[in-house]
C-alpha positions as CSV (number, residue, x, y, z in Angstrom):
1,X,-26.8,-105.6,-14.0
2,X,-30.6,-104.8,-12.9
3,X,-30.1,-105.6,-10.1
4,X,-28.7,-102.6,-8.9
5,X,-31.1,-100.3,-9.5
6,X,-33.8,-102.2,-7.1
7,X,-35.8,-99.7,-5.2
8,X,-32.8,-96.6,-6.1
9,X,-34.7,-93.2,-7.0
10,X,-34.1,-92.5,-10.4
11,X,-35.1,-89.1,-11.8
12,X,-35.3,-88.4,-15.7
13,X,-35.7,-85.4,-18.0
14,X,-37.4,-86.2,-21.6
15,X,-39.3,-89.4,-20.2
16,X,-41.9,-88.5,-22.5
17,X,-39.4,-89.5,-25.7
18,X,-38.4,-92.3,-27.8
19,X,-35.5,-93.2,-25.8
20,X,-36.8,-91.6,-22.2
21,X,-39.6,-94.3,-23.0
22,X,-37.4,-97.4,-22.9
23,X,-35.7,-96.2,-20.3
24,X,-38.5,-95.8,-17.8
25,X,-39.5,-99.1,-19.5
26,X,-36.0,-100.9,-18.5
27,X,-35.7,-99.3,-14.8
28,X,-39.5,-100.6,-14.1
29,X,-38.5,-104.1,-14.6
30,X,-35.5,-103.6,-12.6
31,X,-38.0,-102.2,-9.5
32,X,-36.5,-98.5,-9.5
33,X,-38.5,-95.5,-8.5
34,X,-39.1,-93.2,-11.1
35,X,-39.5,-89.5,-11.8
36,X,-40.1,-88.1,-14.5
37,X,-39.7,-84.3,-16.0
38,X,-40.5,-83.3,-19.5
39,X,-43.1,-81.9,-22.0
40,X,-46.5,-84.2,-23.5
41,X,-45.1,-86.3,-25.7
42,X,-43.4,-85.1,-28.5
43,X,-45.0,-87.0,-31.3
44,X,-48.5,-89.0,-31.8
45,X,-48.6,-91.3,-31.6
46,X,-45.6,-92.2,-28.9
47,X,-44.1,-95.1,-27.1
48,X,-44.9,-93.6,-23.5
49,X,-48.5,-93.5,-24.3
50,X,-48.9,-96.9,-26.1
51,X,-46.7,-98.2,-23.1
52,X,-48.9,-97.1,-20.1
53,X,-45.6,-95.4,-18.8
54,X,-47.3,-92.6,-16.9
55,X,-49.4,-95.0,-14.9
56,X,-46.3,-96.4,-13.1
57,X,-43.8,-93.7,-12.4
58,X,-44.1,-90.1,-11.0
59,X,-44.5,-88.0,-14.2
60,X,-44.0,-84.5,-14.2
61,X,-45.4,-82.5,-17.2
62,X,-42.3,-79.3,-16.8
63,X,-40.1,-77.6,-19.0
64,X,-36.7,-77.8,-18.5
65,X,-36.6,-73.8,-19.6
66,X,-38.1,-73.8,-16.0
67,X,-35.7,-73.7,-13.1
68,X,-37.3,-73.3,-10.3
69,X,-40.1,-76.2,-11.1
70,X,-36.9,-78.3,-12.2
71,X,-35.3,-77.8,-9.2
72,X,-38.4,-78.6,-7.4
73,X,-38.8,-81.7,-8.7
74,X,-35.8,-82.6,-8.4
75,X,-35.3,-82.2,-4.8
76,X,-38.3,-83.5,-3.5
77,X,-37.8,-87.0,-5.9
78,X,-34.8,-87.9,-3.3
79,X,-33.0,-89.0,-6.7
80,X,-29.5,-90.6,-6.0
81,X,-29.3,-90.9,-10.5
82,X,-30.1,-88.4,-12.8
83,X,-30.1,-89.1,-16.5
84,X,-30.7,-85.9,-18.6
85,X,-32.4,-86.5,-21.9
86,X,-34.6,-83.7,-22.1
87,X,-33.6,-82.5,-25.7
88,X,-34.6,-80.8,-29.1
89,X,-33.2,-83.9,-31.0
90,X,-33.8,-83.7,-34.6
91,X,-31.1,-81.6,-36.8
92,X,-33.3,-80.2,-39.5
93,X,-35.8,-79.0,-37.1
94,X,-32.8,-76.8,-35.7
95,X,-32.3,-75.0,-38.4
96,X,-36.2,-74.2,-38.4
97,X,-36.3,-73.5,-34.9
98,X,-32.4,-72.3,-33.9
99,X,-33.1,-70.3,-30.8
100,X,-35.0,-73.1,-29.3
101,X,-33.0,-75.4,-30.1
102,X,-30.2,-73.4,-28.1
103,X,-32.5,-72.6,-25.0
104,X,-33.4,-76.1,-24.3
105,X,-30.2,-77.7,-25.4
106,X,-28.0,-75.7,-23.4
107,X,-30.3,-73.8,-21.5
108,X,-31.3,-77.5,-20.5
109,X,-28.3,-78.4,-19.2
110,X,-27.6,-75.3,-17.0
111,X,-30.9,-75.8,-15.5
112,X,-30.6,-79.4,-14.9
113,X,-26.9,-79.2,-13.6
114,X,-27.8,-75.6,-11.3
115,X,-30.5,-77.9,-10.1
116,X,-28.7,-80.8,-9.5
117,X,-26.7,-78.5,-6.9
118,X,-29.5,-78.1,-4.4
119,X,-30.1,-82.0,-4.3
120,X,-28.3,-83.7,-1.8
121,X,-29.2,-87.0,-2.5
122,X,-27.8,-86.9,-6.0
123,X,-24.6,-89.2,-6.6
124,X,-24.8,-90.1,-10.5
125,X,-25.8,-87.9,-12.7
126,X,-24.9,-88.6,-16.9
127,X,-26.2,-85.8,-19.6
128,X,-27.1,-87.2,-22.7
129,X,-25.1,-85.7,-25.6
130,X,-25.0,-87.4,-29.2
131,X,-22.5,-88.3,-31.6
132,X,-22.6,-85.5,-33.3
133,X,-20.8,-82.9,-30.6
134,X,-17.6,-83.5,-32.8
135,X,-16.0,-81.3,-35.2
136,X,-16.5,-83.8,-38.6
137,X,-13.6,-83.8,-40.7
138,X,-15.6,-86.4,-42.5
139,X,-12.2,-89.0,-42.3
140,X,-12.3,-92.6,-41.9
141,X,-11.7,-93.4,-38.3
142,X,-13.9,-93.0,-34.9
143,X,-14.1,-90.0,-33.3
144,X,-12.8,-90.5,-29.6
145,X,-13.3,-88.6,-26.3
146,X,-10.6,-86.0,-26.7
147,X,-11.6,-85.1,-30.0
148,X,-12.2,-81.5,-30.5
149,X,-16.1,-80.4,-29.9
150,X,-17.4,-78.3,-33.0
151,X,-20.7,-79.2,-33.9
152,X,-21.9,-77.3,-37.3
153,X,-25.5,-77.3,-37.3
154,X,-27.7,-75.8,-34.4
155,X,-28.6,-79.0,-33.1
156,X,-25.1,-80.7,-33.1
157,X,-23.7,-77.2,-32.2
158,X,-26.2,-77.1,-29.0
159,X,-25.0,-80.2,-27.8
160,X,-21.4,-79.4,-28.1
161,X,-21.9,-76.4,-25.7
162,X,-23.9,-78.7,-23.8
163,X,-20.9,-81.0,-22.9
164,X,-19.0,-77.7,-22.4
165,X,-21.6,-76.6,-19.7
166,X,-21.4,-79.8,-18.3
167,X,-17.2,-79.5,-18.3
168,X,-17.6,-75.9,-16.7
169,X,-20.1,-77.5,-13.9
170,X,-18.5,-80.1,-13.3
171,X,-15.2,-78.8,-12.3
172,X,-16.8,-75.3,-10.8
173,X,-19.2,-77.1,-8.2
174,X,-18.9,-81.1,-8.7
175,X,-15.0,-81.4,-7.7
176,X,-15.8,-81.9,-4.0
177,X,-15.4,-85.5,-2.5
178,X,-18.8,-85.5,-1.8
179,X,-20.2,-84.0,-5.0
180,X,-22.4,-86.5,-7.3
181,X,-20.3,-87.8,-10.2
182,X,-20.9,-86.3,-13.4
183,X,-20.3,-87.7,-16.6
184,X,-21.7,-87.1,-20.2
185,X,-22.6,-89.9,-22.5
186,X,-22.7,-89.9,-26.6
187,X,-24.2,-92.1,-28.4
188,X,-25.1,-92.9,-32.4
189,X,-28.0,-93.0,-34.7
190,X,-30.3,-94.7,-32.5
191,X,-33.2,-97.3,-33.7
192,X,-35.9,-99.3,-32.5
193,X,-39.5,-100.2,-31.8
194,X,-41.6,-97.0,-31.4
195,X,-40.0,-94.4,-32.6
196,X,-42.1,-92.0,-34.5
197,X,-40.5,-88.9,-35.0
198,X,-40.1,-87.2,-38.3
199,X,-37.0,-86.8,-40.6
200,X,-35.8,-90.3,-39.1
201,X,-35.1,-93.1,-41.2
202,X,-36.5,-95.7,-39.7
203,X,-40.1,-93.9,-39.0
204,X,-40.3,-93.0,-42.3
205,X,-39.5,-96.7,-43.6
206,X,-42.6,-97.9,-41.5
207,X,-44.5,-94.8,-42.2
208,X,-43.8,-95.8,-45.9
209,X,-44.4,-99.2,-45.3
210,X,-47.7,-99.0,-43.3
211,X,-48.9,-97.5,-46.8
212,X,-47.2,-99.8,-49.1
213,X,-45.2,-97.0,-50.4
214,X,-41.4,-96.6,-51.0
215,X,-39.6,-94.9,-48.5
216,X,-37.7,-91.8,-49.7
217,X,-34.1,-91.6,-48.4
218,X,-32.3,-88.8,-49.1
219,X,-28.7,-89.3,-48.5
220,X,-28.0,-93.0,-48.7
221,X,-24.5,-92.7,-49.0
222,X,-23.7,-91.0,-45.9
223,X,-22.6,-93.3,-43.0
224,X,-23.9,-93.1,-39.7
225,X,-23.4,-95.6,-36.6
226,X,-26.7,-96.9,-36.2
227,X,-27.2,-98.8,-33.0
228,X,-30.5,-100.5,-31.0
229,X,-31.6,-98.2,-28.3
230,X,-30.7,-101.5,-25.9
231,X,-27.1,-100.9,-26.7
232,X,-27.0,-97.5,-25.7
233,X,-29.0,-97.3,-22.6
234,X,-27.1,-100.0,-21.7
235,X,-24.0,-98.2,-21.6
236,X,-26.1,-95.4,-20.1
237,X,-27.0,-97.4,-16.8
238,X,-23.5,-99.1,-16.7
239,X,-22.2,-95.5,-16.5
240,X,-24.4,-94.1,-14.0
241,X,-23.9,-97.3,-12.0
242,X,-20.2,-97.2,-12.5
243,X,-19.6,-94.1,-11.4
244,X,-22.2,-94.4,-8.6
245,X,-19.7,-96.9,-6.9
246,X,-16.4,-94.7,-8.0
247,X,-16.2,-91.8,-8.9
248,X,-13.2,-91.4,-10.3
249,X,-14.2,-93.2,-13.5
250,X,-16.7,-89.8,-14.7
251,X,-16.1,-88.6,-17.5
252,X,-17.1,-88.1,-21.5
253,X,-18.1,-91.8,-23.1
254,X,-19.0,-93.1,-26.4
255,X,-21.7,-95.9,-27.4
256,X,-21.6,-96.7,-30.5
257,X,-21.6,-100.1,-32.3
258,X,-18.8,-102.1,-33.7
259,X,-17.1,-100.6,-36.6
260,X,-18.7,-103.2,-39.2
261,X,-22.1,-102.1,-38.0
262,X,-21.4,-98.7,-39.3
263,X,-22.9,-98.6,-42.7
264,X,-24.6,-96.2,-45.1
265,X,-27.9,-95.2,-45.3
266,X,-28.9,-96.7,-47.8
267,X,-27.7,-100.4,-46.4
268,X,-29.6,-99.4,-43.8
269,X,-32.7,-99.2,-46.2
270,X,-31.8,-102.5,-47.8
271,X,-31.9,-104.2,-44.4
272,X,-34.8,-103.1,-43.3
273,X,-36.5,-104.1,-46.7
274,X,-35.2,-107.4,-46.4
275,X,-36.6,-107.6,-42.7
276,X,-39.9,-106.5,-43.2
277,X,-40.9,-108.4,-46.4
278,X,-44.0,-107.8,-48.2
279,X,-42.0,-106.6,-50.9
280,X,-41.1,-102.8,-50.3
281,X,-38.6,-101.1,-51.2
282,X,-36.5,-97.6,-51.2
283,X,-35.6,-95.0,-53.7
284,X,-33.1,-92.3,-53.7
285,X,-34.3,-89.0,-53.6
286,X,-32.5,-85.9,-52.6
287,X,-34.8,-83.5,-51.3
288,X,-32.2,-80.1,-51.1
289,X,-32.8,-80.4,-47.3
290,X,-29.7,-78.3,-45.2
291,X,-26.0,-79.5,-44.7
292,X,-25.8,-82.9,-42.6
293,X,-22.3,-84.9,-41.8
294,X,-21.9,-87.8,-44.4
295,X,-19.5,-89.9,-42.7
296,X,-19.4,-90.2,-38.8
297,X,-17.9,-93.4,-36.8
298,X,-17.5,-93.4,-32.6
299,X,-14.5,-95.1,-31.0
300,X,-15.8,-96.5,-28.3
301,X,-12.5,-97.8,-27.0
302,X,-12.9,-95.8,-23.4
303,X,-16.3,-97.8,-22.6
304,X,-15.0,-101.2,-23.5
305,X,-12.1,-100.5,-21.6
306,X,-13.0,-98.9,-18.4
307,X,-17.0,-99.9,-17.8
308,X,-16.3,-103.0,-19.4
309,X,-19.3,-102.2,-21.8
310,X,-19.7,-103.6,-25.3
311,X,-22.3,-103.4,-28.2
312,X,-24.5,-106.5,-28.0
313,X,-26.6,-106.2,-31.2
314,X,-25.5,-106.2,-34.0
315,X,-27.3,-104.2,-37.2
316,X,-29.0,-107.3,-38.4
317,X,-30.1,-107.9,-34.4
318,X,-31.6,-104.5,-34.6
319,X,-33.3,-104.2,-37.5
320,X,-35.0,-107.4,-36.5
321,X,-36.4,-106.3,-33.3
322,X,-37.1,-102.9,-34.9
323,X,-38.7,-104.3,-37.1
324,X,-40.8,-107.4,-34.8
325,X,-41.8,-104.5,-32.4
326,X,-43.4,-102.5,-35.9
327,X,-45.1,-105.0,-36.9
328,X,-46.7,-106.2,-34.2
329,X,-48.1,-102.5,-33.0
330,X,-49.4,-102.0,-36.6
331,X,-50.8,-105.4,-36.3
332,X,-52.3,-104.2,-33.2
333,X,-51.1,-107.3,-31.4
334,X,-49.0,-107.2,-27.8
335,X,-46.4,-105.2,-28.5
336,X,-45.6,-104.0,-25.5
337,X,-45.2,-107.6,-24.5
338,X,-43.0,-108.0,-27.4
339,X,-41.1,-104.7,-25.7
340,X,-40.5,-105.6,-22.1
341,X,-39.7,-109.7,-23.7
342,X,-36.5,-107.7,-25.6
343,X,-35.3,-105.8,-22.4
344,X,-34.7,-109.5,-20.8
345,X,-33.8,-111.1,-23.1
346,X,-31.0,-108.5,-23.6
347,X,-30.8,-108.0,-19.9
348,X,-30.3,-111.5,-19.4
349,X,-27.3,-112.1,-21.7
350,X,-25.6,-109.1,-20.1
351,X,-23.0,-110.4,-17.8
């Protein structure tokens, strides 16, 4: 499936983050030629610093508040695939920081997408949405494409108007035969090695861990579709490669894993316990933190069906990696060995 993106210009906004990270990661093995467009790092320390990332792509240090420098960039790359992940990703933090939350989530989007206009190379381009763009009824069953959009707090909210912009854009100036296709892309409660932002389970387990302490976890019952980051960006670069050879298939997409992977926080705890050894463990601790969903499923029944796509790892598989790639950076052994090793050996199974 690599193969494809050999020598294509790729251009990315939020390289600098968890997920941006792998991905720059990923498409450097496959031989693709980066650019990137975002702020420093958003945490220390991170995965594109530990990783050498910069060293090997075209990084641009913009905001994507920034039009002009956006569109730029984004010109001058050449890019024939866009993947927007420039984002403020973390829901409490939006309802510290509401307005710019807002400005670069939707903001964000109208820049990238206004941008995306004035580059005539462009032919794939896929925004980055989340789960969480759906109204939650809080029912039993996955949420699927046609669902209606209502996110509550700022940050879910955000990204609900951002698959509206996107909507808008996308039948306003990207109906054309030869307009790039545009699709958006939502994905679950993503984990793996080198993630190190706050209010996240699974940095705050090995935060926890790293000083032999319990981790707190504050809603344990609530159930969330936790998936590797390999899963997702998988269906990610199926999509943009998809829809790079036919149009026709862009559209809205879940990732998420299989329904039996969808377990509560506090499973989620257990497993990682169990995985990391040494004996640690978890307590339950409500901390009176601001309203968050306590049951949320994907139905991912559109991406197995028309891209063929289907989750690879189960939540056992990614704990384990998760928890491999931990240890060996707090070890201070080759983790980034231990990185690019999991993109092939994942890579490698894909058919």
């Amino acid at each position: 499936m690599l193969e494809f993106y050999k020598n294509k210009k790729v251009f990315i906004t939020g390289h600098t983050g968890f997920k941006g990270s792998w991905l720059c990661r990923i498409l450097l093995k496959a031989g693709a030629e980066i650019t990137g467009y975002a702020l420093e790092p958003p945490t220390e320390p991170s995965l594109f610093e530990l990783g050498g990332i910069k060293q090997n792509i075209n990084s641009i240090c913009g905001d994507v508040g920034d039009l002009e420098l956006l569109k730029t960039s984004l010109v001058s790359s050449g890019a024939e695939i866009i993947f927007h992940m420039a984002a403020q990703p973390l829901v409490r933090d939006s309802y510290k920081a509401p307005v710019k939350t807002y400005a670069t989530n939707v903001m964000g989007t109208v820049n990238i997408l206004e941008a995306c206009r004035y580059c005539k190379s462009a032919k794939s381009i896929v925004n980055i949405t989340t789960d969480k763009v759906y109204e939650n009824k809080e029912w039993n069953w996955g949420y699927r494409e046609n669902e209606t959009l209502c996110g509550r707090d700022p940050y879910s909210n955000s990204k609900s108007c951002s698959e509206l912009v996107t909507y808008s854009y996308k039948h306003s100036f990207y109906s054309g035969a030869d307009s790039p296709a545009l699709s958006t892309a939502r994905s679950g409660n993503v984990i793996g090695g080198g993630d190190f932002a706050c209010d996240r389970i699974v940095p705050d387990f090995i935060r926890a861990a790293e000083k032999k302490q319990d981790l707190i976890v504050r809603n344990p019952h609530s159930i969330r579709p936790y998936q590797h980051v390999l899963d997702c960006l998988y269906g990610y670069l199926l999509l943009a490669r998809k829809q790079y050879e036919d149009k026709n298939i862009a559209g809205c997409y879940n990732f998420g894993p299989e329904e039996d992977d969808c377990v509560s926080t506090g499973a989620l705890a257990d497993t990682l316990c169990r995985a990391w050894g040494e004996g640690v463990k978890w307590e339950n601790q409500y901390d009176g933190g601001p309203h968050e969903a306590s049951f949320l499923k994907l139905d991912c029944s559109m991406a197995k069906s028309v891209l063929k796509w289907e989750p690879r790892l189960n939540i056992d598989d990614a704990v384990r990696l998760t928890v491999e790639w931990s240890q060996k950076w707090l070890a201070g052994n080759d983790f980034n060995s231990c990185m690019d090793r999991q993109i092939l050996e994942y890579f490698n199974n894909v058919i």
